[in-house]
N, C-alpha and C positions, 0 to 999 in steps of 0.2 A: 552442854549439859552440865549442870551445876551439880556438887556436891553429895547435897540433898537426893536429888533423881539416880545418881549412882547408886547412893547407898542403897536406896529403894530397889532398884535393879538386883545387889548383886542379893537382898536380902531375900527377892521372889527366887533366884535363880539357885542358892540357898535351899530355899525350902520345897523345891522341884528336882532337887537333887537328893533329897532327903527322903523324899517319900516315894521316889522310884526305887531309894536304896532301901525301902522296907518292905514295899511291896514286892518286889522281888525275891528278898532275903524270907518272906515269910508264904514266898511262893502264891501270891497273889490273893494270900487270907487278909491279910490286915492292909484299912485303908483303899480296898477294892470301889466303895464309896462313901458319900457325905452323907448320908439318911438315906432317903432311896436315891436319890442322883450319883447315876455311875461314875467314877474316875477312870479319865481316859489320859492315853498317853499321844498326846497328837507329833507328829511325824513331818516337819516341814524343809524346806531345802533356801541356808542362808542364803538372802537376796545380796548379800556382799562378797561374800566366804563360798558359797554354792557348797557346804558340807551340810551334813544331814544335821538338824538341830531335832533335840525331843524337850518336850513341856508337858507337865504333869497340868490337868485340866476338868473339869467339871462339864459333863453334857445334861442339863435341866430337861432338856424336850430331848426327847431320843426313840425309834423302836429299830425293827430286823434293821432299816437302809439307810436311815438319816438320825444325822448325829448334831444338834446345834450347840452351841460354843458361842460363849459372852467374852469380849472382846475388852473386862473392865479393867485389870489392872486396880482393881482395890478403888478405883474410884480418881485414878490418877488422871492427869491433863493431856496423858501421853498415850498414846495406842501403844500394848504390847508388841515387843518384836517380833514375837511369833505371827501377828497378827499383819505386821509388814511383810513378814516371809512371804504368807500365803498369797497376800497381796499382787505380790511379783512372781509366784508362781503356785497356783491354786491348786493343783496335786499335790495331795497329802495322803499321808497311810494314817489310818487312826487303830491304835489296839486298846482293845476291851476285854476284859476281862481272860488275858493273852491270846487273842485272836486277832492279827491284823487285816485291818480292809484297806482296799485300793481308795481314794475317794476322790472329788471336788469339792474342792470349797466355795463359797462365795457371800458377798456380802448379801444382807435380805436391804430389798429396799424396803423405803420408808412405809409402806401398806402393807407388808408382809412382816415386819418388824411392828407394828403397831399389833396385828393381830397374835404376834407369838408373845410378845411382851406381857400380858397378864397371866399368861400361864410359868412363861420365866419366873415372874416374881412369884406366882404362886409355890416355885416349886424353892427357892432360895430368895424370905425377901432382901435378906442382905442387897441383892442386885438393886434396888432400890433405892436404897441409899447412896450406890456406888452413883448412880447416875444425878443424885442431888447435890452429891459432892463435886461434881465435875462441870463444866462447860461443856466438854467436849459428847458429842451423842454418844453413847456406847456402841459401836457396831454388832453388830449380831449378824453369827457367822453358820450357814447352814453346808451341812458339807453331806455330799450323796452320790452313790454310786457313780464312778466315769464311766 
């Protein structure tokens, strides 16, 4: 990993650190979400470390069971870490709006990702761009009750 991808790194890991220290300190008023897309705090378990990793995260499609989760990294070449976590172990806690749920994760395949993908972008197009900037597919991550 070059340089470059670090600094990228520690800059997300940065600004995921930041806004769980606001959301917190402001008791879950400020930052709660991006317009109407909820900020969630997803819950995964290092695939190297096996310690408990948290990631401040955006859920575009969401109601009461199911939580989905864009896997862009800003439009980077690289799949987020978090996104490796879940990978190698798809139990994850997600907390909203400070309510934690037990979940699964998984990846949507390619026909289920086609069909959530227009409402993704409907609902953040930035995502859209993320995905022209990249080679890499975006994963799209749907996580639902275990």
């Amino acid at each position: 990993m070059g340089l470059r991808d670090r600094l990228v790194d520690l800059g997300m890991k940065t600004m995921s650190l930041m806004h769980r220290a606001v959301l917190k300190a402001s008791g879950g008023r400020l930052l709660a979400s991006f317009g109407p897309i909820p900020v969630v705090e997803l819950h995964t378990i290092g695939r190297s470390t096996g310690k408990r990793r948290t990631t401040m995260l955006t859920a575009p499609i969401h109601d009461r069971n199911r939580f989905v989760l864009i896997a862009s990294k800003g439009g980077s070449d690289r799949n987020p870490q978090w996104y490796l976590n879940l990978v190698a172990n798809p139990d994850v806690e997600l907390t909203v709006h400070g309510t934690t749920k037990k979940l699964r994760a998984r990846t949507a395949e390619a026909a289920e990702k086609a069909e959530l993908w227009p409402q993704i972008v409907a609902a953040y197009k930035g995502y859209e761009g993320y995905q022209q900037k990249t080679s890499r597919d975006i994963p799209v991550v749907v996580c639902e009750p275990r």
